[in-house]
C-alpha distance (Angstrom), angle and dihedral (degrees) to the residues before:
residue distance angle dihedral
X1 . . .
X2 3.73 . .
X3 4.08 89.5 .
X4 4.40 77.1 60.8
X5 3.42 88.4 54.2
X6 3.44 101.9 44.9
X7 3.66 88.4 50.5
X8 3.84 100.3 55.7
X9 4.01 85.9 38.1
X10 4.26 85.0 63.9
X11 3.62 86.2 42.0
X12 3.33 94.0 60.0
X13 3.48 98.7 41.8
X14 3.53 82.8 43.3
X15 3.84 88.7 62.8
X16 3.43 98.1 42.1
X17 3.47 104.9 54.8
X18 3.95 91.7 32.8
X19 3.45 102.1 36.3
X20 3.46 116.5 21.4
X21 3.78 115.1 80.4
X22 4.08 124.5 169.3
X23 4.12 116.5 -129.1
X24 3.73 87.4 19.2
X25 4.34 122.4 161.0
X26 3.35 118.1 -114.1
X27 3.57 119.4 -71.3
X28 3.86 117.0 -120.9
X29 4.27 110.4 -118.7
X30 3.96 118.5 -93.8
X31 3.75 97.0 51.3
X32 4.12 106.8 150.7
X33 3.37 119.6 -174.9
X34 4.16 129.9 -78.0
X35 3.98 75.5 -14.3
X36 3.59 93.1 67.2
X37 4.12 113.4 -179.2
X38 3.55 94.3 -26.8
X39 3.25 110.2 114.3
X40 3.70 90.3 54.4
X41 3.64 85.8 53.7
X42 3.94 79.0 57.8
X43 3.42 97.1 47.2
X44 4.13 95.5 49.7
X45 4.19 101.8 38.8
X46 3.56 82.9 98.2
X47 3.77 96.1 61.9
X48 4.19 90.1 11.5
X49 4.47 81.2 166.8
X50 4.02 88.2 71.6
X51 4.20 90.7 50.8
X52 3.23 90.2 43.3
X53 3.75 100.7 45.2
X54 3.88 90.2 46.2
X55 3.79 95.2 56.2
X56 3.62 86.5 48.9
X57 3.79 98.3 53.1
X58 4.40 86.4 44.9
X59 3.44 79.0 54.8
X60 3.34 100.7 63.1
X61 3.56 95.9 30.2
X62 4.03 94.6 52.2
X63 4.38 94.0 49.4
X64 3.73 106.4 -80.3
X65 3.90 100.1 -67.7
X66 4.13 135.1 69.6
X67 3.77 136.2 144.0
X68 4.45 132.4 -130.5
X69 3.29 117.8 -169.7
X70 3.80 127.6 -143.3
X71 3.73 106.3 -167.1
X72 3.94 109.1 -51.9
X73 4.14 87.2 -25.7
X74 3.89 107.8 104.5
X75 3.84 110.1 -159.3
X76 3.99 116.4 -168.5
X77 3.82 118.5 -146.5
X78 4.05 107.9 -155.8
X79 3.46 124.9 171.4
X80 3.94 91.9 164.7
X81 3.81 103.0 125.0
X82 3.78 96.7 -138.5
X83 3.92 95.4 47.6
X84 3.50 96.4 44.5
X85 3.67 92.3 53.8
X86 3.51 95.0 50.7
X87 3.32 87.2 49.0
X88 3.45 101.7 45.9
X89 4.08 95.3 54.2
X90 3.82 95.3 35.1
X91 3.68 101.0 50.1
X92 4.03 111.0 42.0
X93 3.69 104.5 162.5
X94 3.67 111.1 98.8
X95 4.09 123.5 -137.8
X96 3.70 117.1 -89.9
X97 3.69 95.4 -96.2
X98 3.54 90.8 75.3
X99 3.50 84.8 69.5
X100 4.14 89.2 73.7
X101 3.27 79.0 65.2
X102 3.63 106.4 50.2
X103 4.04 88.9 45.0
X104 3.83 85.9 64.6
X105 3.41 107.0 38.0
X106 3.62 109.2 29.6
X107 4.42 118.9 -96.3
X108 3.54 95.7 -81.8
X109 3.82 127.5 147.4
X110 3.82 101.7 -54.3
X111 3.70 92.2 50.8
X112 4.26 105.2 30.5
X113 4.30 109.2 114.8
X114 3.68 110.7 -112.2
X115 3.71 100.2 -90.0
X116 3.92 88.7 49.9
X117 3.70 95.0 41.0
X118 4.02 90.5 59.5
X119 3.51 100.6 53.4
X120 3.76 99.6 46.0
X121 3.79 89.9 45.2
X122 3.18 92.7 55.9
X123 4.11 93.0 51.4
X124 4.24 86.7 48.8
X125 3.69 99.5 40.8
X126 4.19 85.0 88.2
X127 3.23 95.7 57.3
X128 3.74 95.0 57.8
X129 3.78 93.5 50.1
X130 3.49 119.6 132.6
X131 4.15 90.5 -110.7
X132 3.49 94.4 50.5
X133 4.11 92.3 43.3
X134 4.32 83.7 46.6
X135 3.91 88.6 64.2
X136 4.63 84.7 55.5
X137 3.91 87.7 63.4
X138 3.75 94.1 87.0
X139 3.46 99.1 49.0
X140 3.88 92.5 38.4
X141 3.35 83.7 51.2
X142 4.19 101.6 58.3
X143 4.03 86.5 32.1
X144 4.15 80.1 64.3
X145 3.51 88.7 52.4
X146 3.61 101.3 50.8
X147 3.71 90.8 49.6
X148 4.07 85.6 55.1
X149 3.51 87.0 53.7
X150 3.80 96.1 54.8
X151 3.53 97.1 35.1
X152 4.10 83.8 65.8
X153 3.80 92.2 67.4
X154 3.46 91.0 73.3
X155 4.01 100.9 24.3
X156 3.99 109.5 117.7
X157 3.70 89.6 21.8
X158 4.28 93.5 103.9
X159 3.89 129.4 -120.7
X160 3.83 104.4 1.6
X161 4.22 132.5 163.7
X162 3.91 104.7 -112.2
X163 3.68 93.8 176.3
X164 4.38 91.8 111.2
X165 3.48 91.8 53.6
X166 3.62 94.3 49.4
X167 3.85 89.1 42.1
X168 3.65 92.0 54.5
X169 3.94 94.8 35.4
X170 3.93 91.6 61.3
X171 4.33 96.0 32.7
X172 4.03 82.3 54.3
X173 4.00 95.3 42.4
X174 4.19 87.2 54.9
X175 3.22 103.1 50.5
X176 3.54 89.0 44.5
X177 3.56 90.0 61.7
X178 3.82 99.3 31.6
X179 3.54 105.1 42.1
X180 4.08 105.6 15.2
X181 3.88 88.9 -139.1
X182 3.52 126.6 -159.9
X183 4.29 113.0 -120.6
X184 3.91 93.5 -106.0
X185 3.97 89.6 43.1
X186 4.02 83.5 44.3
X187 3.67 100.6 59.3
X188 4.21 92.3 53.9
X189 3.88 84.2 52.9
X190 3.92 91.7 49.4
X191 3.94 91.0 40.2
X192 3.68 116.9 26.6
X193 4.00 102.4 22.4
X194 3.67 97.4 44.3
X195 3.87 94.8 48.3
X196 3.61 90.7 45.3
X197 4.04 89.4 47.1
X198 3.59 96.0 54.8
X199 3.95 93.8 45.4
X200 3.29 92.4 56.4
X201 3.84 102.1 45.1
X202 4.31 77.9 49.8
X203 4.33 81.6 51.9
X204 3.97 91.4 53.0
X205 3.64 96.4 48.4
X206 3.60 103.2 42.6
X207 4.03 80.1 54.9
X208 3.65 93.2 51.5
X209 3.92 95.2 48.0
X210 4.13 89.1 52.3
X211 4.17 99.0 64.3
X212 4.40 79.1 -163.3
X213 3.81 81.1 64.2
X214 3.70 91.5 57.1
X215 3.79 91.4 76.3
X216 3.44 104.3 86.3
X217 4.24 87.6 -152.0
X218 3.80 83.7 67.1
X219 3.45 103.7 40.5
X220 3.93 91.2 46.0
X221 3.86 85.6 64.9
X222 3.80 97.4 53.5
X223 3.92 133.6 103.6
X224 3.71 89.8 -129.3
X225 3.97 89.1 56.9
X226 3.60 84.9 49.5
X227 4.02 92.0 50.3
X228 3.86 79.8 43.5
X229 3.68 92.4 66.1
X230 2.98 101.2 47.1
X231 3.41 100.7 47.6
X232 4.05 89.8 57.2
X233 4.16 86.3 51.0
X234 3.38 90.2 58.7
X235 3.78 102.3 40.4
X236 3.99 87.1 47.9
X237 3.95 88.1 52.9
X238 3.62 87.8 53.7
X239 3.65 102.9 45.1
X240 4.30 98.3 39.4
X241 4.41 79.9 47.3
X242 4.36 77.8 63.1
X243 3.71 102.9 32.6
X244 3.63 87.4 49.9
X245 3.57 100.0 45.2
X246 3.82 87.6 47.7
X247 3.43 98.5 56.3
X248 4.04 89.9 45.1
X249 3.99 86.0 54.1
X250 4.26 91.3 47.4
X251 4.19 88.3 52.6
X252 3.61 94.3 48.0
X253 3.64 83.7 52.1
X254 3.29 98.6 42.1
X255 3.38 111.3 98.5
X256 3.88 90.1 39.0
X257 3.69 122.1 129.8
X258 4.25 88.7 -131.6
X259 3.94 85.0 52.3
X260 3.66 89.1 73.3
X261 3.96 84.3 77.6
X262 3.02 99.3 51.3
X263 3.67 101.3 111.9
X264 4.36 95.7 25.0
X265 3.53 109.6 128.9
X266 4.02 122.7 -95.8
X267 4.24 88.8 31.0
X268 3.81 109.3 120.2
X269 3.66 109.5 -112.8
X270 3.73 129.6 -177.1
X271 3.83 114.5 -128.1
X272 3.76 87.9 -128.8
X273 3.96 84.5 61.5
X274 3.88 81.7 51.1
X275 3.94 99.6 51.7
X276 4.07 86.8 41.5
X277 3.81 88.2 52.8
X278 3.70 96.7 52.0
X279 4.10 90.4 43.2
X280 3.68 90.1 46.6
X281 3.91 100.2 44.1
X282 4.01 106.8 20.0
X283 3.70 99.7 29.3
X284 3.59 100.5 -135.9
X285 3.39 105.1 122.8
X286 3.94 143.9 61.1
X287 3.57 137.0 -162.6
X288 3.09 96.8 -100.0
X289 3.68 93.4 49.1
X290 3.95 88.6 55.7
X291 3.25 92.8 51.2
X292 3.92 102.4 54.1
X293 4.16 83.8 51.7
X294 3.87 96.8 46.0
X295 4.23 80.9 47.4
X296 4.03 92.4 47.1
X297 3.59 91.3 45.5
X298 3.63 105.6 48.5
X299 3.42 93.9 32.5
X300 4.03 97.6 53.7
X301 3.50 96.3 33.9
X302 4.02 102.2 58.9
X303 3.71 92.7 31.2
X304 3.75 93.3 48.7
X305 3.93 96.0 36.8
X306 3.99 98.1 43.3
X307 3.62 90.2 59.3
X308 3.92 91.9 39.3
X309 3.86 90.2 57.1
X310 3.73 87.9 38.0
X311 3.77 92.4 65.8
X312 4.00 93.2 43.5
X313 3.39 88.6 59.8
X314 3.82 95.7 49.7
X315 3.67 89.5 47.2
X316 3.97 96.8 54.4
X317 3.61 84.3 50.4
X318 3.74 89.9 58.0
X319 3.66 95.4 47.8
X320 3.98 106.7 47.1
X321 4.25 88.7 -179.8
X322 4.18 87.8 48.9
X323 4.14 85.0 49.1
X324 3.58 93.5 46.5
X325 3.85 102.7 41.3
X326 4.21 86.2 50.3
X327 4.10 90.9 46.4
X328 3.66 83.7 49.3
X329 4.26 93.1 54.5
X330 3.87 95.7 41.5
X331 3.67 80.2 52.9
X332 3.49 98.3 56.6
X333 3.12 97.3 44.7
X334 3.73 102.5 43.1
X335 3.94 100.9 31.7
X336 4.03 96.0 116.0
X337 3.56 96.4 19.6
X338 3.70 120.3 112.0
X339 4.16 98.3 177.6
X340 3.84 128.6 39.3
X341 3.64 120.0 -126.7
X342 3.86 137.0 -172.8
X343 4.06 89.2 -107.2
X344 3.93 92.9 56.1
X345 3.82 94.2 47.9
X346 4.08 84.5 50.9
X347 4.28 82.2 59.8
X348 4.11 92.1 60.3
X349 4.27 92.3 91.5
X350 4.01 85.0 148.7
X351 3.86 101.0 42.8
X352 3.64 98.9 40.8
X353 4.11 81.0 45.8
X354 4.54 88.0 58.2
X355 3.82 85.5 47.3
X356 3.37 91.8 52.2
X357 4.21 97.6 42.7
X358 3.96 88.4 46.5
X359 4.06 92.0 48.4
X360 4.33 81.1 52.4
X361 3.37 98.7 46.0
X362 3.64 106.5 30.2
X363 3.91 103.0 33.3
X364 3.31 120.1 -175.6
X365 3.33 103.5 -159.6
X366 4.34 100.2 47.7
X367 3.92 91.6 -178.5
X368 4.13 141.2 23.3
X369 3.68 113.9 -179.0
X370 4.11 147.3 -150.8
X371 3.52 136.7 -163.2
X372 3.58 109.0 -136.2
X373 3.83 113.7 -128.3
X374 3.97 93.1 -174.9
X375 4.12 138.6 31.9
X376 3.53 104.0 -82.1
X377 4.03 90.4 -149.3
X378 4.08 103.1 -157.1
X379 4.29 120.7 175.4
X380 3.43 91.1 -103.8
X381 3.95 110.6 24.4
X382 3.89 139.2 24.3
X383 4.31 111.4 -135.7
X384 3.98 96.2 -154.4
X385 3.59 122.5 -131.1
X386 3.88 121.4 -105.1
X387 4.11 84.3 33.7
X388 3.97 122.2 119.2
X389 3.59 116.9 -119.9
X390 3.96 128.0 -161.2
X391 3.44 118.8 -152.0
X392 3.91 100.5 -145.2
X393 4.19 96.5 -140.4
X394 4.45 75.6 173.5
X395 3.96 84.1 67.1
X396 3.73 102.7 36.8
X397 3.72 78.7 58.8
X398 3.63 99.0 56.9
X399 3.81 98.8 30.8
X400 3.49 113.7 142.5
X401 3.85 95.3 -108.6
X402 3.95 94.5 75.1
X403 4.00 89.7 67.9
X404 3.69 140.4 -98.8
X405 4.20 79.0 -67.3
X406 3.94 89.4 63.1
X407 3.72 88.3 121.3
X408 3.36 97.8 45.7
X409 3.95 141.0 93.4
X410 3.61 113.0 -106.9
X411 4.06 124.6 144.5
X412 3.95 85.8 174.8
X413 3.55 95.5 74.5
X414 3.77 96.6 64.2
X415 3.74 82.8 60.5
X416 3.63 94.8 72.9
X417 3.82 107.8 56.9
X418 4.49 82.6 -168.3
X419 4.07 89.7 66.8
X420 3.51 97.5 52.0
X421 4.07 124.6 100.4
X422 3.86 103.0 -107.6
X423 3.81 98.4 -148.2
X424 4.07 94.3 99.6
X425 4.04 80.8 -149.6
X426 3.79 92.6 76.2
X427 4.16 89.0 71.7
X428 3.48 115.4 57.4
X429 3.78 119.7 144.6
X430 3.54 97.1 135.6
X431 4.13 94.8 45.2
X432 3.62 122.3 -83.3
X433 4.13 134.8 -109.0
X434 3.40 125.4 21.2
X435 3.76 99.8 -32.8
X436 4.12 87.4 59.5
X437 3.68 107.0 146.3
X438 4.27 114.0 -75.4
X439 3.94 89.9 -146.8
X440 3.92 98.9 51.8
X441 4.08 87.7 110.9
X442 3.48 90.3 48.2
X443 4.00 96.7 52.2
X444 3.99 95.3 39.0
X445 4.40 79.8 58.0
X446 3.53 91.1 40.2
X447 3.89 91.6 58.2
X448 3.35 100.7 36.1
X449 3.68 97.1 54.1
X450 3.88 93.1 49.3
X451 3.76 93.5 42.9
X452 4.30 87.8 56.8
X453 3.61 85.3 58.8
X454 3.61 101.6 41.7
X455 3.83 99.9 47.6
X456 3.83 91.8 43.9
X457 3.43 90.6 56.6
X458 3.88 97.9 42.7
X459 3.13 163.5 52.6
X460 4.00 111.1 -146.9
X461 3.76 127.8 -170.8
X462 3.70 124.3 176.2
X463 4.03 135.5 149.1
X464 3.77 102.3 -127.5
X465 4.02 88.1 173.2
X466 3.97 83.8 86.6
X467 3.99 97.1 46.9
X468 3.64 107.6 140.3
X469 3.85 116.5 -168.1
X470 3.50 132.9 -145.3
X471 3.55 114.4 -150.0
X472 4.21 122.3 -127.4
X473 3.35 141.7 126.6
X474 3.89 75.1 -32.3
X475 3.53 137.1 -3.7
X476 3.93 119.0 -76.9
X477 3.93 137.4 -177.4
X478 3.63 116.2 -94.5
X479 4.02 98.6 -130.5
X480 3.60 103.5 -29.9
X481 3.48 112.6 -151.6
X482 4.04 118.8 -156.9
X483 3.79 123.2 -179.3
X484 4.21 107.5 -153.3
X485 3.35 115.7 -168.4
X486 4.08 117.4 -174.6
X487 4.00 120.4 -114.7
X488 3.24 123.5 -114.3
């Protein structure tokens, strides 16, 4: 009897000092107690898009700010656009399940604490500046081509899943850029690192939708942290084979006369020549350090991108007068031009307006997060330190300041810079504060310059009303099926 009573006593002060929180949002429905929500976390990691998408619509329905609970953890979900920017450049450390991440792919600038993140970005931001992402056109440019030329194989040949090509189109186009590989070193990158890429980012979040997984004691004694290992040998192998050869090819040039460009504006340079530069003349950075970056990069860039330019194409498909009105543009502009350049891509208003409308309405990436290492003290609520807090980029992108047609499909509006909400919170598809994505140039070039090619060269029809995601380390089309039909 009294071991009963002690028992529901600890509960209760269990509750209290765990649970119970003064000035806290509203909590989202199926909490159970010490459990909290997770066992519909359980019941959802199988389709984790429908979870996810139904805390971002109680979001928005319940005034831009709730709470979950898994176990003791409290998470926040805000998709208020003043919060979540205060948030998001106050608080830069990330929760500790970015750190699945960062023990697959290396700590680069996704996963790097606060204090780490701000130095290195501040050594990468010049190689994303618009010069050095100018001298990318060209190859961008004949990688757009190539995919054109493979996409024909199966053009006139109905309904068919594109989402290799693209895949491969975008993995080839960043190393391209990022590593300026040779053809043999090329097909490894295209084979062996992208397959061992995406099975790892499939590793880190089938750990993070199993809360058991979280314990790293657990995990550790797994055959997928075995696979895991292995995986990271191999792509390690790969990428010190290139680093090394790289920096053998920059000392045999070293002493050149042509090395003395190098680093002149307007020359294409590889970020790996970057990264080697600032290890080999500012000391800042190690191997190991280069490594985690070139992994980051390549690894967030084609994953994120291919499914980006995925979804484009599935939208023009949907909207015949949206295809025909951008096919029309690209061939204005491009009608007795042989080469792209910076200036013409400048001249796309309505193309670069659809990208923008399907990266709104069809995010990718539904969620970024922060764990909040001090009170965030709001009128009506108090966010507690040590808690997680997603940043709903689902919500911003429904808030009520885009208009009663929030929901809907409309490249026009980004035409008219006076209908638009003017918090720059409310548009986030490449993150949001400070710790906004480096490479969002770099992807919005990417895209454009394959979708000139693409739409020139057909005709695309899709149904993107029954799109289907799966959720990983972001969100994918289930089966996509594009029809391409040739131009006459």
């Amino acid at each position: 009897m009294y071991a009963l009573v002690l028992l529901v006593l600890l509960g209760v002060v269990y509750h209290v000092y765990c649970w119970w929180k003064p000035r806290s949002p509203p909590i989202f429905p199926g909490q159970l107690p010490f459990i909290g929500h997770g066992h519909i976390f359980l019941k959802y990691r199988n389709d984790m898009w429908s979870y996810l998408k139904s805390i971002g619509e109680y979001v928005l329905e319940h005034g831009g700010i709730i709470q979950f609970r898994a176990g003791p953890h409290i998470v926040y979900a805000v998709n208020d656009p003043e919060v979540a920017g205060m948030i998001a450049n106050t608080c830069l450390d990330k929760p500790y399940y970015y750190k699945f991440m960062s023990d697959g792919i290396g700590n680069g600038l996704v996963t790097l604490n606060g204090d780490m993140w701000k130095i290195h970005h501040k050594l990468l931001n010049p190689a994303f500046s618009q010069k050095v992402l100018n001298t990318y056109l060209n190859e961008m440019d004949v990688q757009g081509q190539n995919l054109v030329s493979q996409l024909t194989t199966v053009a006139e040949k109905g309904p068919v899943d594109i989402t290799d090509f693209l895949f491969k189109h975008i993995l080839r186009t960043v190393s391209r850029t990022s590593l300026r590989l040779e053809a043999k070193d090329q097909d490894m990158i295209d084979n062996d690192f992208g397959e061992a890429v995406e099975e790892i980012g499939n590793i880190i979040i089938h750990r993070a939708l199993r809360p058991m997984l979280h314990l790293s004691f657990l995990f550790n004694r797994t055959a997928m942290k075995r696979r895991q290992v292995e995986l990271i040998r191999d792509n390690r192998e790969l990428l010190d084979h290139i680093i090394q050869k790289r920096k053998s090819d920059l000392e045999v040039t070293k002493d050149t006369v042509n090395n003395k460009d190098d680093f002149v504006p307007g020359k294409f340079k590889p970020i790996l020549d970057l990264l080697l530069h600032l290890s080999d003349e500012q000391y800042v950075l190690s191997d190991d350090e280069i490594r985690a970056h070139l992994n980051t990069f390549v690894a967030a860039s084609f994953d994120t991108t291919s499914s980006a330019l995925q979804t484009v194409l599935l939208a023009l498909g949907s909207y015949p007068d949206v295809q025909e009105r951008v096919f029309n543009e690209i061939q204005n502009v491009f009608d007795n031009i042989e080469e792209l350049t910076k200036h013409d891509l400048t001249k796309l208003v309505y193309l670069e307006a659809v990208i923008k409308e399907v990266l709104r309405v069809y995010n990718i990436i539904p969620l970024v997060a922060r764990k909040l290492d001090t009170d965030i003290v709001l009128p009506k609520y108090t966010l507690r330190a040590g808690s997680s807090c997603i940043l709903s980029i689902y919500g911003l992108h429904r808030h009520s300041s885009w208009g009663p047609d929030a929901r809907e499909f409309k490249p026009e509006r980004w035409l008219n810079p006076d209908t638009l909400p003017t918090n720059p919170n409310l548009y986030a598809p490449f993150g949001i504060g400070k710790r906004i994505c480096i490479g969002r140039q770099y992807a919005m070039m990417s895209m454009k310059t394959s979708l000139i090619h693409i739409v020139r060269k057909f005709h695309i029809s899709g149904d993107i009303s029954t799109l289907k995601w799966n959720f990983e380390v972001v969100l994918k089309a289930k089966t996509p099926l594009i029809t391409l039909t040739l131009r006459s």
